[in-house]
N, C-alpha and C positions, 0 to 999 in steps of 0.2 A: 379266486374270489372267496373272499371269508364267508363260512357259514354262520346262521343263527348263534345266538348266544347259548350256553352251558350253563348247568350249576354244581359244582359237586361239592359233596362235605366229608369231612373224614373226621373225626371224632372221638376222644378222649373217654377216659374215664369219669367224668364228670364235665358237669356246663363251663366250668374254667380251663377247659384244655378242648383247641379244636382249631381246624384251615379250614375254610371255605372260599371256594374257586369258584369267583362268578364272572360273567359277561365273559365266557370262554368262548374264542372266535380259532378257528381254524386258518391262517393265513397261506396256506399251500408247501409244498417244497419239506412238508412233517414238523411246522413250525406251528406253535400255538401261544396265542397271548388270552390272557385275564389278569380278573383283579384278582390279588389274594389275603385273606384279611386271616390274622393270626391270633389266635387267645394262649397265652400258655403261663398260668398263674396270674400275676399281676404287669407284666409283661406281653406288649399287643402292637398290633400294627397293622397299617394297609396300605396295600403298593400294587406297582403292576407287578406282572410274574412272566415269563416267558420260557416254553421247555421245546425242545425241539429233539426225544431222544423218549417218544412215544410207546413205541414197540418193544424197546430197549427194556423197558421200565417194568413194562405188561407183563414180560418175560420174566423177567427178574422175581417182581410180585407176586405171581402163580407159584414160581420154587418157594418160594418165604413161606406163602401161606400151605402149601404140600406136604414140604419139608419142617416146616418151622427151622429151620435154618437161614442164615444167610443176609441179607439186606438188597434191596430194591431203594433207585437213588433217582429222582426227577430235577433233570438239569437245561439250560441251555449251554451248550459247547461254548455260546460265546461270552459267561457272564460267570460272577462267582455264585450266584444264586443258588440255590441246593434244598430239597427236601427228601430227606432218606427215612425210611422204615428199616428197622432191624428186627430179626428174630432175639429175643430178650429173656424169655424163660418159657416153660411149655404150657403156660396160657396168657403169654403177655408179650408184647409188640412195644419198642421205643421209636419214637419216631423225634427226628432231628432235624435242625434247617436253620441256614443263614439266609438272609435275607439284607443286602447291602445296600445304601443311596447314597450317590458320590457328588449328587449334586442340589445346593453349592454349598455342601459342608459332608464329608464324609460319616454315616451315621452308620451301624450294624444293629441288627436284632438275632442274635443267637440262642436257639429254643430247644426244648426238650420237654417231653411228656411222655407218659405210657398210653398204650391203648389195650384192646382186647383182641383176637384172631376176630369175632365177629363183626367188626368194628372194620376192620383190613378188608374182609370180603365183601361187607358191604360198598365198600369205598371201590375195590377193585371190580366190580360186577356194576357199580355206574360210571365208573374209567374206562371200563370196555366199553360199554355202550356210547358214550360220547366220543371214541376215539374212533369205532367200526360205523357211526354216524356221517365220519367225516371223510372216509376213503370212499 
């Protein structure tokens, strides 16, 4: 049974670079659907989102932000969709994402922006909470 809806933000260096994940619903089985709406210079878009590789991700994000090493990557298995966070220099995060729609004209939005480590915790510390909400 899908839970209440979500909202999170994860945010750039400025008001021109940002994702935001809303009407996040929990669909069971560690699948999640929302909307996700993209700013990344003049370059923007919104669409559904779906990632099902939850824990995966959580994991991942905690070493990145620890380490500053590394990259954390929110996917569904079954879709080319992607948005990844990389460690990028020792106080700067890039985060990366295609976002595909194949119907009924194939279109892509392929993105990149920097952000800040505080920027990453904050996003990661209400990813956990919408994720430990939902088990």
């Amino acid at each position: 049974m899908p839970t209440k809806p979500e909202t999170l933000n994860l945010l750039g260096e400025d008001e021109q670079h940002h994702i935001i994940f809303t009407e996040i619903s929990y669909l069971g089985h560690g699948t999640y659907d929302c909307d996700i709406s993209i700013r990344s210079n003049g370059f923007a878009c919104e669409k559904d989102f779906a990632f099902d590789n939850d824990e995966y991700f959580l994991a991942k994000l905690k070493e990145v932000c620890t380490n500053q090493t590394g990259e954390a990557e929110l996917t569904d298995l079954q879709s080319d969709n992607y948005l990844k966070i990389q460690a990028f220099g020792a106080d700067t995060l890039l985060v990366t994402g295609l976002i595909l729609e194949e119907q009924p004209y194939t279109q892509a939005l392929e993105f990149a922006f920097t952000t800040q480590y505080p920027m990453i915790e904050r996003f990661l510390s209400e990813f956990t909470r919408v994720i430990r909400a939902t088990h």
